[in-house]
Each structure stands twice: as C-alpha cells, then as structure tokens.
C-alpha positions in Angstrom: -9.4 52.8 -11.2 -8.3 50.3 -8.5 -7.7 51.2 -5.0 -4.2 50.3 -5.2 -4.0 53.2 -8.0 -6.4 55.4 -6.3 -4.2 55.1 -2.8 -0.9 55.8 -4.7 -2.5 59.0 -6.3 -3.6 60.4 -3.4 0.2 59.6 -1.2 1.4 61.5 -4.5 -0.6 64.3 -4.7 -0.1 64.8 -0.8 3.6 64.5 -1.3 2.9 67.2 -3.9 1.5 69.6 -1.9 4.2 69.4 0.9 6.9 70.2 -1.5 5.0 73.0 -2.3 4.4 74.2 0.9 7.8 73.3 1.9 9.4 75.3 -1.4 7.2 78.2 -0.7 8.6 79.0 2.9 12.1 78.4 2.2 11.8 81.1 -0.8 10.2 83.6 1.5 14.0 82.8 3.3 15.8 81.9 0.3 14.0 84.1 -2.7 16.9 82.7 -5.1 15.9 78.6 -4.5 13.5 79.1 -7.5 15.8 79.8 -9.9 18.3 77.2 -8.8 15.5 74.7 -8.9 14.6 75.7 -12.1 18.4 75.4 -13.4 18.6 71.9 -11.7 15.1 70.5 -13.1 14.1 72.5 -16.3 16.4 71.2 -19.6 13.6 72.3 -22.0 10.7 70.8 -23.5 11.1 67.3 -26.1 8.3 65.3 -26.9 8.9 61.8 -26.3 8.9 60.0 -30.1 6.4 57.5 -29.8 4.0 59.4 -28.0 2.0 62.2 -28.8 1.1 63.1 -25.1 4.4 62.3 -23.6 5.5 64.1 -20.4 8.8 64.2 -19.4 9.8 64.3 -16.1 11.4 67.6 -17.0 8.6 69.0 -18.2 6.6 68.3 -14.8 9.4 69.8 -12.7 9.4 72.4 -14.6 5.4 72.7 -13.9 5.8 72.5 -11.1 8.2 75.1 -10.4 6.1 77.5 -12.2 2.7 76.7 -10.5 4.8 77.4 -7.1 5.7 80.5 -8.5 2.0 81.7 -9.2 1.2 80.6 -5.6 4.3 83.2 -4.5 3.4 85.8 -6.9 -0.7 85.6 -5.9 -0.2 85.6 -2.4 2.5 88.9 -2.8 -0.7 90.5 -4.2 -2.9 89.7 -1.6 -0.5 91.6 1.3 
C-alpha cells in the first residue's frame, strides 16, 4: 500500500471514531437519534451486480449504526 493510501485510511478511520464518539453522547441526550439515523441511512441490503463483494454505502451506514449500538448496549452493561 502507498503512503498516500495508508495516510487517507488512517484520516478515515479517525473520522470514524469521532462520529462514533460524537453519536454515542448525543444518544445518552437524545436516545431516539439512532433510530432516525437508521431511517435516514439504512434502505436495505442490494448487492451491487457486477460484483460479488460489493458494499454499498448503505450497507456501511447501516454497520455502522449497529456497531455504535453494541458500544451503547455493552457499556449499559458495564454500569
């Protein structure tokens, strides 16, 4: 991998873990911003037709709606 691809990952993945953090303290606020994040972001699941491992964009909101979730629901069982 180059570094221009390796620099771009990590800004992304770093941007990805702010949402996250960002999303999980507005639902300790806001418990109902899940489910209108998943209503704005989750259409269902359609595998692209000329590719078998095709990911929509959809698809990764929708992951990654429901990894935030997890995070919510294992830190609820830690208090």
């Amino acid at each position: 991998m180059n570094i221009e691809n390796t620099d771009l990952e990590r800004r992304v993945l770093a941007h990805e873990r702010i949402l996250r953090a960002l999303i999980r303290h507005i639902a300790e606020e806001q418990p109902d911003i899940l489910m209108r994040l998943k209503q704005t972001f989750s259409r269902g699941h359609v595998l692209g037709e000329d590719e078998q491992d095709y990911v929509s964009t959809q698809q990764y909101g929708d992951q990654f709606i429901r990894e935030i979730e997890l995070a919510i629901a294992r830190q609820a069982d830690t208090v």
